[in-house]
C-alpha positions as CSV (number, residue, x, y, z in Angstrom):
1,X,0.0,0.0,0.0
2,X,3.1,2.1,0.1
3,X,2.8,3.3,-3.3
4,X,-0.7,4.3,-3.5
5,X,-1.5,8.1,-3.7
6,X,-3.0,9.4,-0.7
7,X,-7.1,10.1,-1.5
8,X,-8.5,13.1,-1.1
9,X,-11.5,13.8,0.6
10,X,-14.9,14.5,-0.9
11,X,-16.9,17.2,-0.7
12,X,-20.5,19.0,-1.5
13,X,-20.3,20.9,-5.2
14,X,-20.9,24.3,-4.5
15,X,-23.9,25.5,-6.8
16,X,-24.1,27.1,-9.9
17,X,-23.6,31.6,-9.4
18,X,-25.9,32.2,-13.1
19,X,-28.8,30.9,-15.2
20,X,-28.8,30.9,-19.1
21,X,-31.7,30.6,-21.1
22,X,-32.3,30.9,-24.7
23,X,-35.2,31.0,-26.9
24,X,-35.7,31.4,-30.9
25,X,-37.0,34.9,-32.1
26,X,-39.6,33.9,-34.3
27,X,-41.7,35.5,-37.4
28,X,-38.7,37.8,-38.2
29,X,-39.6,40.0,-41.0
30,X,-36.8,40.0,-43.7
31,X,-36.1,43.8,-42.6
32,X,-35.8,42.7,-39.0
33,X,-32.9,40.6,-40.3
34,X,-30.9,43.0,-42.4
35,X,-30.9,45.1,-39.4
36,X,-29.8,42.9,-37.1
37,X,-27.3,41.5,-39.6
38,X,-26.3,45.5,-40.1
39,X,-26.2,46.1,-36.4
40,X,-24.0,42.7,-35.6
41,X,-21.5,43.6,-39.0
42,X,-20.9,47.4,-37.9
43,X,-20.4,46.3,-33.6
44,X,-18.0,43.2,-34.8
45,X,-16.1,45.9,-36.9
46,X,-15.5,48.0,-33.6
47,X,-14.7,44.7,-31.2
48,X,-12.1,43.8,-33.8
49,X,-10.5,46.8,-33.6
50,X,-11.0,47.3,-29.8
51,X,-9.5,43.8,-29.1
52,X,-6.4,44.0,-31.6
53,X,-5.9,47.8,-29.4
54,X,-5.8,45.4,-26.4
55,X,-3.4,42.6,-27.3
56,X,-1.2,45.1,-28.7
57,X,-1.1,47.0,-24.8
58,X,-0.2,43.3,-23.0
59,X,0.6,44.0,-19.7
60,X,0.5,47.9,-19.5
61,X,-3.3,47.8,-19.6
62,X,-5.0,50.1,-17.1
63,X,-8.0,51.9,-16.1
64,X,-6.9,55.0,-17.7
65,X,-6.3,52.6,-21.4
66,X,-9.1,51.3,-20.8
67,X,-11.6,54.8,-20.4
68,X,-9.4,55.9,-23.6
69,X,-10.5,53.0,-25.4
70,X,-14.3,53.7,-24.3
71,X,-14.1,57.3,-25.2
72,X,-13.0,56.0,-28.6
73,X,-15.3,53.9,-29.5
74,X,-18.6,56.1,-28.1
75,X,-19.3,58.3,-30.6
76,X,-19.5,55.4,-33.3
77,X,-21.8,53.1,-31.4
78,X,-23.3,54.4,-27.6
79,X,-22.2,54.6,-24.4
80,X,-23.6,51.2,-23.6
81,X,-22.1,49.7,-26.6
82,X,-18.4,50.8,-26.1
83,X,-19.2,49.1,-22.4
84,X,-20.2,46.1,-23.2
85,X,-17.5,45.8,-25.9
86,X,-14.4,46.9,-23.7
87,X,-15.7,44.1,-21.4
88,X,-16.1,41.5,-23.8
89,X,-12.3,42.6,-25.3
90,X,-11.1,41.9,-21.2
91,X,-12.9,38.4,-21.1
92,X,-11.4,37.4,-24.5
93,X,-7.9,38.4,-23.9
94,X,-8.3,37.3,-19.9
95,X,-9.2,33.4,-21.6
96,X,-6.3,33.7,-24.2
97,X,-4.2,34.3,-21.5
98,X,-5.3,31.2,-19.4
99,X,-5.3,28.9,-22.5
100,X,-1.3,30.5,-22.6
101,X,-0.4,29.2,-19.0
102,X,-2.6,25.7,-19.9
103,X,-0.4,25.4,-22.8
104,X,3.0,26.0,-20.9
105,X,2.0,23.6,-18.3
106,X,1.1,20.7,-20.5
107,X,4.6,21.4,-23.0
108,X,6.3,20.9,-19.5
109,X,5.0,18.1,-18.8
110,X,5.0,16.4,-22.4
111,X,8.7,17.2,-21.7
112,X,9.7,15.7,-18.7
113,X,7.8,12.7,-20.0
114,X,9.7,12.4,-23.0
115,X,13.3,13.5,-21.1
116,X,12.5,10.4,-19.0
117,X,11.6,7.8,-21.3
118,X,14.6,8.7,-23.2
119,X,16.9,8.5,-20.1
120,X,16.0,4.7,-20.2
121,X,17.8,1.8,-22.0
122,X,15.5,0.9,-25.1
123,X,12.9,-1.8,-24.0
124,X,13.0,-0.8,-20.8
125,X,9.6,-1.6,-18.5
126,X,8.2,0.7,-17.1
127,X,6.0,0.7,-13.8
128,X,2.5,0.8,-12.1
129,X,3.3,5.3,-12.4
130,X,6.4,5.9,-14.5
131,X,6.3,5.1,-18.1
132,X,9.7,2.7,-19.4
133,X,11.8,3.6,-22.4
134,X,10.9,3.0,-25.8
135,X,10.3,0.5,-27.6
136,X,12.7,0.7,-30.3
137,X,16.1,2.8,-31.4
138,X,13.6,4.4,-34.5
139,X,10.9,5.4,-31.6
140,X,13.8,7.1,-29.7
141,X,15.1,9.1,-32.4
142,X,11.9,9.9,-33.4
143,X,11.0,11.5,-29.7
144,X,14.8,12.7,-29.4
145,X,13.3,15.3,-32.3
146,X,10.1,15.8,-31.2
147,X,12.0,17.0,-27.6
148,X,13.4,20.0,-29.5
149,X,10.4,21.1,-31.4
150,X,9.0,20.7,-27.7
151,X,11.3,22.6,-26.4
152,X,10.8,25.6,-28.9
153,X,7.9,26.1,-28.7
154,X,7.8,26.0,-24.6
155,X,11.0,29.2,-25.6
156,X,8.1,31.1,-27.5
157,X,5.5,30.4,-25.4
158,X,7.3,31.9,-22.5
159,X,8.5,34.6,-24.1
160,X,5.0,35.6,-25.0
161,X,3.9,35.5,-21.6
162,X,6.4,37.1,-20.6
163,X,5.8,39.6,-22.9
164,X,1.5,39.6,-22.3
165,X,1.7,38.7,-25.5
166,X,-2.0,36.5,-26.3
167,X,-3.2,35.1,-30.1
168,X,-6.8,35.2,-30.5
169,X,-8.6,34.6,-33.6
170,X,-12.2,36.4,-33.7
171,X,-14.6,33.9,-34.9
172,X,-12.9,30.8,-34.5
173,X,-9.1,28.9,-34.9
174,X,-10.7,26.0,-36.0
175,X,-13.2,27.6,-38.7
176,X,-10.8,30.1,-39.7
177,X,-8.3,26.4,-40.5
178,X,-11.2,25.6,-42.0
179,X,-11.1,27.5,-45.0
180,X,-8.6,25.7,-46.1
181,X,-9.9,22.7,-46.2
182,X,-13.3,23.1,-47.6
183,X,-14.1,20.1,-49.4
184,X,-13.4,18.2,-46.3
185,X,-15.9,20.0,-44.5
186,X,-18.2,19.9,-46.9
187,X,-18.8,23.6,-47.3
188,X,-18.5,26.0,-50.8
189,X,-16.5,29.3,-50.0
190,X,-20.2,30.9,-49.8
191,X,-21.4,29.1,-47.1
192,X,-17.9,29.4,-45.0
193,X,-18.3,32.9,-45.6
194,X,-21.5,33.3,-44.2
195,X,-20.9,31.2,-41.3
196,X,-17.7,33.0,-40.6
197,X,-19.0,36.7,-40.6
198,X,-21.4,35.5,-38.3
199,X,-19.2,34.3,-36.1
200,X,-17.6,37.6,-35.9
201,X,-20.8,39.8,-35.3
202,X,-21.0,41.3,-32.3
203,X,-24.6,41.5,-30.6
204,X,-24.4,41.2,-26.8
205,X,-24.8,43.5,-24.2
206,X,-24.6,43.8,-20.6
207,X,-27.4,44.2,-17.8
208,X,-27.7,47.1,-15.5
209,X,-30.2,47.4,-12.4
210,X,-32.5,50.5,-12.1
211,X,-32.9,50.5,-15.9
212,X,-36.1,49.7,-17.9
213,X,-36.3,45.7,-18.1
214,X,-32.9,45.8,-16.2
215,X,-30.8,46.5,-19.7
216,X,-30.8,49.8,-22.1
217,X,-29.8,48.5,-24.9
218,X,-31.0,45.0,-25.7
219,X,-34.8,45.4,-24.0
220,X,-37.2,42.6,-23.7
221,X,-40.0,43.7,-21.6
222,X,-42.3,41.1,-19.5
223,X,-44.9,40.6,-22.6
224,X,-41.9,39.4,-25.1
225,X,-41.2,42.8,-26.9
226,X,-37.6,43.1,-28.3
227,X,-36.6,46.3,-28.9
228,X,-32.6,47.4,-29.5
229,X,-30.8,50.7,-29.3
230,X,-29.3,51.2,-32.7
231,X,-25.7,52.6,-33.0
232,X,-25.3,56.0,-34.1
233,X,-24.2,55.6,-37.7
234,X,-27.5,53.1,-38.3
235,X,-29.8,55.5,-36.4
236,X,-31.8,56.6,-39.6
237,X,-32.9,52.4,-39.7
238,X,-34.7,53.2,-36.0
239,X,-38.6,52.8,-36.0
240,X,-39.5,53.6,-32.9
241,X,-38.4,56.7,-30.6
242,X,-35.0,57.5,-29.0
243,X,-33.0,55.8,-32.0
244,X,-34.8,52.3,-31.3
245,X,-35.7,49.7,-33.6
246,X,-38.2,47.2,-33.0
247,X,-38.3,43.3,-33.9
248,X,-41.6,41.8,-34.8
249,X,-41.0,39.0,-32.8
250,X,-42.3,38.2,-29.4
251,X,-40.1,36.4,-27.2
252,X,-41.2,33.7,-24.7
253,X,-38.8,31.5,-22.6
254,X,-39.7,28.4,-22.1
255,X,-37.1,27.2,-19.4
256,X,-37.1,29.8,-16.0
257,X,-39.6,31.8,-17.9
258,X,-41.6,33.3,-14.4
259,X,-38.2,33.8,-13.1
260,X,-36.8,35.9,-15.9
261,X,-40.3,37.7,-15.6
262,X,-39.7,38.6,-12.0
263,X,-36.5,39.8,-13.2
264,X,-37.5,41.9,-15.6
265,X,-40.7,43.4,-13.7
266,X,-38.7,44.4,-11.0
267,X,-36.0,45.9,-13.3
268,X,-32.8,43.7,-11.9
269,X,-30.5,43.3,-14.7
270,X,-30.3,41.0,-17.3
271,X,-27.3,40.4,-20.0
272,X,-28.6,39.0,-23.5
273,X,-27.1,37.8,-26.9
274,X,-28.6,37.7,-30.1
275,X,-26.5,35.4,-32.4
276,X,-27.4,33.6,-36.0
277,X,-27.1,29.9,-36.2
278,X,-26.0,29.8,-40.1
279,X,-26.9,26.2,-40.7
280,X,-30.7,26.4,-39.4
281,X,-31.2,30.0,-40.4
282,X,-32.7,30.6,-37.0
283,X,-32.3,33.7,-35.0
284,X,-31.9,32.9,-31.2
285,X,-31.7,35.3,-28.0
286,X,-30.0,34.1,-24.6
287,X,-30.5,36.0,-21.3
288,X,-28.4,35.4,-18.2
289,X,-27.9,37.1,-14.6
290,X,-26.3,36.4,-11.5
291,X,-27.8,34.4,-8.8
292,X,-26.7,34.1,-5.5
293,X,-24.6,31.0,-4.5
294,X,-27.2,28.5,-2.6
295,X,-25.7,27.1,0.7
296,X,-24.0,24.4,0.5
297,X,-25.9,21.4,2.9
298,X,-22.9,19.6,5.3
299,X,-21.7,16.4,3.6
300,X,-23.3,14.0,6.5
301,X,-26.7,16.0,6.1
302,X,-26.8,15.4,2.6
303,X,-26.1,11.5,2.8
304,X,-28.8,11.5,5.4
305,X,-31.4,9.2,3.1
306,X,-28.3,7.4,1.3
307,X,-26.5,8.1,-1.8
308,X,-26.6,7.2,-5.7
309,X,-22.9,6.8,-7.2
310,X,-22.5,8.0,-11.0
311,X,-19.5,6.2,-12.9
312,X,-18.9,8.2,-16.2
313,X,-18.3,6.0,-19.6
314,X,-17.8,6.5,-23.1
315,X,-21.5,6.2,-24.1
316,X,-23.1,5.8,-20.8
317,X,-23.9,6.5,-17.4
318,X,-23.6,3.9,-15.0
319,X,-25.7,4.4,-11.4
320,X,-26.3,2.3,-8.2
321,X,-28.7,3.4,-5.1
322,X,-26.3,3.0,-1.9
323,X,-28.6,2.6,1.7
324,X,-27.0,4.9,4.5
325,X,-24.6,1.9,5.3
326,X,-23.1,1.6,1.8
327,X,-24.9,-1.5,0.8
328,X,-26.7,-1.4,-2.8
329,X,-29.8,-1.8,-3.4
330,X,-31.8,-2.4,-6.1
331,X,-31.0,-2.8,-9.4
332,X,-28.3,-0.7,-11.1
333,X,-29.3,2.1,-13.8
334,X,-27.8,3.1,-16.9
335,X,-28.3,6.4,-18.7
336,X,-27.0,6.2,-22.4
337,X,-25.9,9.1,-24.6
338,X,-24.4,9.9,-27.7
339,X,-21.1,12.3,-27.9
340,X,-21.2,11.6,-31.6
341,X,-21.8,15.1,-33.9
342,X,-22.1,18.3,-33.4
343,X,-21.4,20.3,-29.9
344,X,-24.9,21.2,-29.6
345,X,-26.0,17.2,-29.8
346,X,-23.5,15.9,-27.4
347,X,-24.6,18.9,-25.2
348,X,-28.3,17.7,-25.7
349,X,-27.4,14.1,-25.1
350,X,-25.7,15.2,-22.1
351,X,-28.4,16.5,-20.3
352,X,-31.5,14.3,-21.2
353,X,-29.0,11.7,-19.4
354,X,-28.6,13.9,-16.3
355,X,-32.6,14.6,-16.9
356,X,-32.7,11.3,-16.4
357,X,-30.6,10.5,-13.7
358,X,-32.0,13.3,-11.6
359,X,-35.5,12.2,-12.2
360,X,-34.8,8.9,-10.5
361,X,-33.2,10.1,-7.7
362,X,-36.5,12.2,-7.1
363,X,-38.4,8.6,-7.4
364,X,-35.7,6.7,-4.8
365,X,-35.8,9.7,-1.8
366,X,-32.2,10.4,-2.5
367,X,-30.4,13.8,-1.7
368,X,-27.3,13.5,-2.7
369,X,-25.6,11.9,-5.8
370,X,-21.7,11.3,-5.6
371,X,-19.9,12.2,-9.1
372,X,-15.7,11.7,-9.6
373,X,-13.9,14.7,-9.9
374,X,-11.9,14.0,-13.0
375,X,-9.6,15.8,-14.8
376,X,-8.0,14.5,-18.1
377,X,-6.2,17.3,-18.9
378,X,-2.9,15.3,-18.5
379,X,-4.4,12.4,-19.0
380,X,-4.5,13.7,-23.0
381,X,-1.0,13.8,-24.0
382,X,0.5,11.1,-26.5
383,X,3.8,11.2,-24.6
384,X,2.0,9.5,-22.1
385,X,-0.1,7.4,-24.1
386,X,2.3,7.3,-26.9
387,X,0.2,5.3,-29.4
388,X,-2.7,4.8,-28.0
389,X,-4.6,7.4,-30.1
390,X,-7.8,5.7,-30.0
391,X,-7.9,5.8,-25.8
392,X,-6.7,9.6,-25.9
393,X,-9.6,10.0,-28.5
394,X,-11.7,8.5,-26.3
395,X,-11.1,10.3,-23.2
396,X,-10.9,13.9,-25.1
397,X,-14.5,13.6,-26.2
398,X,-15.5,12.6,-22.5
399,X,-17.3,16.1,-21.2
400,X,-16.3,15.7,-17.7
401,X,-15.7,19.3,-16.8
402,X,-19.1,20.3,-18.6
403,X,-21.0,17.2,-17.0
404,X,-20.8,18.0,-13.3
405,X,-21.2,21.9,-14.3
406,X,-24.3,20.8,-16.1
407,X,-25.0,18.6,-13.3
408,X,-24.9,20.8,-10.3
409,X,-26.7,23.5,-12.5
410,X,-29.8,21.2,-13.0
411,X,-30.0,19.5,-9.2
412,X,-29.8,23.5,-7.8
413,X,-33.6,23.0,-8.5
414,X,-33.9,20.0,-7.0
415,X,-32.6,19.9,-3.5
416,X,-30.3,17.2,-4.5
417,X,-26.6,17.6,-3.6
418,X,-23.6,16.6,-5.8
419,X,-20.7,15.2,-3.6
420,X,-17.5,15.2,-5.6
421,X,-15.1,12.3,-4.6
422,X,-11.4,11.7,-5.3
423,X,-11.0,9.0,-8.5
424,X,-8.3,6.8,-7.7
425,X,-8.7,3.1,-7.9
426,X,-12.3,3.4,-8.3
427,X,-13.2,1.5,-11.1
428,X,-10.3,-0.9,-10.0
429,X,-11.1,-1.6,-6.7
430,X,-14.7,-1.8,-7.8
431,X,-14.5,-4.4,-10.0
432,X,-12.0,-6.0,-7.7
433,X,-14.2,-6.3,-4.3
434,X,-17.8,-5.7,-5.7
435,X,-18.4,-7.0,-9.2
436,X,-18.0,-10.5,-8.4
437,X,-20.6,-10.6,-4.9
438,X,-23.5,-8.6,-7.2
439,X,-23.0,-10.9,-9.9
440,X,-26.1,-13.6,-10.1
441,X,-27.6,-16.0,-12.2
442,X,-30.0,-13.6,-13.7
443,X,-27.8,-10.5,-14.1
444,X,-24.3,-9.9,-14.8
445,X,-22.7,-6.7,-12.9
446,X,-20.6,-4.9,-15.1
447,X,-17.3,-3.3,-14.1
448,X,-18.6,0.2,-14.4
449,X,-21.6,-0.4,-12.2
450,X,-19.0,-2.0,-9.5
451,X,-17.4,1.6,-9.7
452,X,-20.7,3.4,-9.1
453,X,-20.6,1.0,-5.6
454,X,-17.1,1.9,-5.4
455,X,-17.7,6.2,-5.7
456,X,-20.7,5.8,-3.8
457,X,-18.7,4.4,-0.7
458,X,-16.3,6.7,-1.1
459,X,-18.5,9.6,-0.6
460,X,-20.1,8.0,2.5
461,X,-16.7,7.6,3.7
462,X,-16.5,4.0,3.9
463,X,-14.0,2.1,2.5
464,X,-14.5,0.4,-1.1
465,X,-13.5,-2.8,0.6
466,X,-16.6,-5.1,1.4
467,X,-14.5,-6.5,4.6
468,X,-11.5,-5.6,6.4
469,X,-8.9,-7.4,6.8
470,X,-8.9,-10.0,9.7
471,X,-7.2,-9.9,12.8
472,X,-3.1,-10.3,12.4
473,X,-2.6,-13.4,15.2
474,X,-5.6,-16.0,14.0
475,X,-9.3,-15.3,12.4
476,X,-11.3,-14.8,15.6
477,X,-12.7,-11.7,16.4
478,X,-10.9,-10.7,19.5
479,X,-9.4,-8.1,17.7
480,X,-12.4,-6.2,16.3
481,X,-15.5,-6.7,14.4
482,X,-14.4,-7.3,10.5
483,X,-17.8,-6.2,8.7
484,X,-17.6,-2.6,7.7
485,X,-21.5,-2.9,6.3
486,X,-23.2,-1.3,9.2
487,X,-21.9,1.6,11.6
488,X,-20.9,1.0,14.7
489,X,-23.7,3.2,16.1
490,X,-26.2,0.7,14.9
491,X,-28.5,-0.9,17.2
492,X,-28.0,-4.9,17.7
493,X,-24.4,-4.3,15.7
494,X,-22.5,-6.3,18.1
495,X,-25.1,-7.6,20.2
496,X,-25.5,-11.8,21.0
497,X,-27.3,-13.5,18.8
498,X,-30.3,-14.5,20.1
499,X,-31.0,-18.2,21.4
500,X,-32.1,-20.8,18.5
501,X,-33.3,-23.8,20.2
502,X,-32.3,-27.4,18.0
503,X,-28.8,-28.4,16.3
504,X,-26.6,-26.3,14.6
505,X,-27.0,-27.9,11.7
506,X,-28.9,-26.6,8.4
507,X,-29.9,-29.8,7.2
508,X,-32.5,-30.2,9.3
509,X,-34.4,-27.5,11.5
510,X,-34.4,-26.8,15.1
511,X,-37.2,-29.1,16.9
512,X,-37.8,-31.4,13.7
513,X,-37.2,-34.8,12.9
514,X,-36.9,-37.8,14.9
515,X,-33.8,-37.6,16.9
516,X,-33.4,-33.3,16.7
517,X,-32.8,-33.3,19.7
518,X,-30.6,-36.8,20.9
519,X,-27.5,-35.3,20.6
520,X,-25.6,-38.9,21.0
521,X,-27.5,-40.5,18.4
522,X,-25.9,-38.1,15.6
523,X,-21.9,-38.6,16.7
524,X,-20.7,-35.9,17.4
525,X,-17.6,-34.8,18.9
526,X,-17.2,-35.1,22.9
527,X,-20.6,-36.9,23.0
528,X,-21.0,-40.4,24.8
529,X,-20.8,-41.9,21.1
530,X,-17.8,-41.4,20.6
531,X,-16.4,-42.9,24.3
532,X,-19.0,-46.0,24.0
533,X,-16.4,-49.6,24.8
534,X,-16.1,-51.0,22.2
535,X,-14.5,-54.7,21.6
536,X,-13.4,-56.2,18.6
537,X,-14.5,-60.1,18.0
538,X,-12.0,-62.8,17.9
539,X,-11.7,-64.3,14.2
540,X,-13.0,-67.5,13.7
541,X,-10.6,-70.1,13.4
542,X,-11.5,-71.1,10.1
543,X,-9.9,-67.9,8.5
């Protein structure tokens, strides 16, 4: 046991700090279109410009840079506008600057991985932790190159932090790579076109309390009326008062509708997007806002009425009801998905699983549902993997950051808590101690649902172990009591067992048959049976 990692403990999820909800805008008239289209062009124009002024500052940004920049871009949009595209520039260039460190960290450790493996004799094994050498001279001269490239692009990458130096692409790295490869993806230049100016438009703005509807700019009011303060150089396109135009849609959100209302009525603020989805032709609008943070419950509080342990797959979510012991019980559920497609379908398989999965723990009593707290991010690499690109395929497309997000954002409704537990050796010792004793005739146990019963122990705090180990001098009990199923606390836990009248013996039962209860007529040890004299005969003679 020397070499396993110590655990850490688990704990409650905190819950989510703001709501998104989106909606289509329907029965847009062709001129509510162009000027939306208009309106998203001319704003993109200016947050290009505004975030290409902020890369090229890097460190030396301030408040009084940042007023400049405001003051700059007022005149040719609003007041609101230039705020809501300063702060959109910060939160671009703020997550190009975490993917930078992200990037470092993982050429570091690719690195070290590779200055290792090469450090070893060729063929060398490796261990249960540290990888061996390679597995042939071509292999090592191969990685003996691919440390250098390493290496230089860890020199640049520092150097650009260093520097504040951050590369962001407005609309996209991947569809800007994209138009390059066109035929691949299927697209004509047209379509690209389209779908990559509307990835670059720029139609977003920010709430504010004590306003109308809680935002002055993008305004929805409680009866689904969108209305949108042009910028100045497309104020002669307004058709309504105070350089407005309004859409002839009516909006209506389906999801947190009466809350949004209550939002709205009472003029708190709420932030909303209008954005284009190229392939559907469908106009959408999203609203968010801030909630408060809802307490987080005490860890023994929420395993009050037991627990359900969730073991993430491929294609599947595999879940087993644990009593306030850690025993099963029941049957095991799975909840299948697709991460196949498009983002928007695995994000829609995603949560009619966890729809699912939250609608039976209404039906069991449950209050708490215990989750791992995985993180592949250097789990990813191929210098770890080395050629096992179908497993780091596999656990790339696994969603387990967005999963327990998605998760704790949905159970917030519910009451139900979402315990987070350390995921070493679960689906090991699972399999090792459980899959074997739920296994029956009529149903195999598979080893993901083992490590459901393995997670769900661990949030309880028990060990995954069904028994512990017995007593070092014999396999009495004079040590301690070697069942770990019940707590100690329980009534009748290590009370005597009461009297049962009759043999100890299962053939027959206590008080039945015909000599139940002549204990010398069934030879046992230290009964008179056993001592009777006993004489052997002379042999006859004849013999």
């Amino acid at each position: 046991m020397g070499g396993l990692r110590e655990i850490a403990a688990s704990f409650v999820v905190p819950g989510p700090s703001g709501v998104a909800v989106r909606t289509r805008l329907r029965q847009l008239t062709p001129a509510d279109e162009k000027v939306l289209a208009l309106v998203g062009a001319h704003l993109g124009s200016l947050a290009s410009q505004d975030l290409k002024v902020r890369c090229s500052q890097g460190l030396e940004h301030s408040a009084q840079t940042w007023a400049a920049r405001k003051r700059r871009l007022t005149p040719v949009s609003s007041s609101r506008w230039a705020g809501s595209l300063t702060k959109a520039t910060h939160d671009q260039w703020a997550l190009a600057r975490r993917g930078q460190l992200a990037h470092i960290q993982s050429l570091e450790v690719g690195i070290r991985t590779i200055v290792h493996r090469l450090s070893l004799p060729v063929g060398a094994k490796g261990s249960k932790n540290t990888p061996g050498g390679y597995r042939s001279t071509r292999e090592w001269h191969a990685k003996a190159r691919r440390l250098r490239v390493l290496e230089d692009r860890l020199e640049r990458a520092r150097a650009d932090r260093e520097a504040g130096t951050v590369h962001v692409v407005r609309g996209g790295k991947r569809l800007a790579r994209t138009r390059h490869q066109l035929p691949a993806a299927q697209l004509t230049e047209t379509d690209w076109r389209r779908r990559w100016e509307a990835e670059r438009w720029f139609l977003q703005a920010d709430g504010e309390s004590g306003k109308r509807y809680g935002n002055e700019t993008i305004r929805i009011s409680p009866d689904g009326e969108v209305s949108i303060k042009l910028p100045a150089p497309l104020a002669q396109l307004a058709n309504a008062p105070h350089g407005r135009y309004i859409l002839a849609s009516r909006v209506r959100f389906p999801h947190r509708g009466q809350e949004w209302a209550d939002r709205v009525a009472a003029n708190r603020a709420v932030a909303y997007r209008i954005h284009l989805d190229v392939a559907r032709g469908r106009w959408y609008v999203t609203a968010s806002w801030q909630i408060p943070v809802s307490r987080t419950v005490p860890l023994q509080a929420a395993l009050a009425h037991g627990v359900i342990g969730v073991d993430m797959n491929a294609d599947h979510l595999a879940a087993w009801r644990l009593d306030v012991h850690g025993n099963p019980t029941g049957s095991p559920r799975r909840f299948f998905y697709d991460l196949t497609g498009t983002a928007d379908h695995r994000d829609a398989q995603v949560r009619h699983a966890l729809t699912r999965l939250l609608h039976w723990a209404r039906t069991c009593g449950v209050k708490a549902i215990a989750v791992e707290d995985l993180d592949f991010t250097t789990e990813k690499t191929r210098e770890k993997h080395g050629r096992h690109k179908r497993f780091r395929q596999l656990i790339s497309g696994m969603p387990t950051g967005k999963l327990r997000a998605r998760l704790t954002s949905m159970a917030d409704q519910t009451g139900i808590a979402i315990i987070a537990v350390d995921p070493a050796y679960t689906s090991k010792w699972g399999a090792r101690h459980w899959r074997k004793p739920l296994t029956s005739k009529n149903r195999k146990t598979t080893r993901h649902e083992a490590a459901a019963v393995a997670i769900g122990r661990r949030a309880q705090g028990h060990p995954i172990r069904r028994r512990t180990a017995p007593p070092p001098h014999d396999r009495s009990d004079r040590v301690g009591h070697r069942t770990v199923q019940a707590d100690r606390r329980a009534p009748g836990r290590e009370g005597p067992r009461p009297p049962v009248p009759g043999p100890r013996t299962r053939c027959v039962p206590p008080e039945r048959g015909v000599k139940a209860g002549d204990q010398n007529a069934q030879h046992r040890s230290g009964r008179s049976a056993e001592h009777e004299s006993w004489q052997q005969d002379s042999l006859p003679l004849s013999l």
